[in-house]
Every structure is written in C-alpha cells, then in structure tokens.
C-alpha positions in Angstrom: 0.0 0.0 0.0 2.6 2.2 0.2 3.2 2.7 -3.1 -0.1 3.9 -3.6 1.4 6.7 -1.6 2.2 9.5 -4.2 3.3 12.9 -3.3 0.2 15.4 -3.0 -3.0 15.0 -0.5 -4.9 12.4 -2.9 -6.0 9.1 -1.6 -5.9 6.3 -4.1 -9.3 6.0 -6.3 -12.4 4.3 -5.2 -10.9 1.3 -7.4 -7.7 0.6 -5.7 -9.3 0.9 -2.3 -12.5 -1.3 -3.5 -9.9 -3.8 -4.7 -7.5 -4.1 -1.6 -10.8 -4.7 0.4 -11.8 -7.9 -1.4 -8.4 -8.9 -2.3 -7.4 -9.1 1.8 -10.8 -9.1 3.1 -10.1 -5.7 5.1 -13.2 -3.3 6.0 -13.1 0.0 3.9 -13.1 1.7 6.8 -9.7 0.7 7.7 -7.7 1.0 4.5 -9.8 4.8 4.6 -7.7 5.2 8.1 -4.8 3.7 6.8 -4.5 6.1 4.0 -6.0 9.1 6.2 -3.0 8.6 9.0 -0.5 9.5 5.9 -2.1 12.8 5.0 -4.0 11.6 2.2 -8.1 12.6 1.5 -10.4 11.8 -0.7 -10.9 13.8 -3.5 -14.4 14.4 -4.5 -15.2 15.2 -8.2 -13.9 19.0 -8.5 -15.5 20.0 -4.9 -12.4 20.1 -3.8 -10.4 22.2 -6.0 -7.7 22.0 -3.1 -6.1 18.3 -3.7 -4.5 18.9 -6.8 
C-alpha cells in the first residue's frame, strides 16, 4: 500500500481501495484510516479544488 502513496493530498481512487478490500478481506473503513493517518483525503469530483 505504500506505493499507492504518491506525493500530494490524494488518496488512491475508489478502485484501488474497493480492490484491496476484497483482495485481503479488510473493512473500507480501515484502509480509509490507513491512508487518512499518511495525510491523504479523498478527492471528491472537483469539490475540492484544493487536492490537486
């Protein structure tokens, strides 16, 4: 997962994260913290102009 980890504030697409939680049969919730602890956010479609 950590080389998901990209410089800049966005968290990996809805993709990746959807995949890593049926490939290890993790709850969303806690790859979302995972990801959150490093700084990352989710980037929602242009509302947050922000997370470029």
């Amino acid at each position: 997962m950590e080389a998901l980890i990209v410089p800049g504030a966005k968290m990996p697409t809805f993709a990746i994260r959807k995949d890593f939680q049926e490939r290890y049969c993790v709850d969303r919730r806690h790859i979302y913290d995972y990801f959150h602890s490093r700084g990352l956010r989710v980037a929602k479609e242009d509302k947050h102009t922000n997370l470029k």
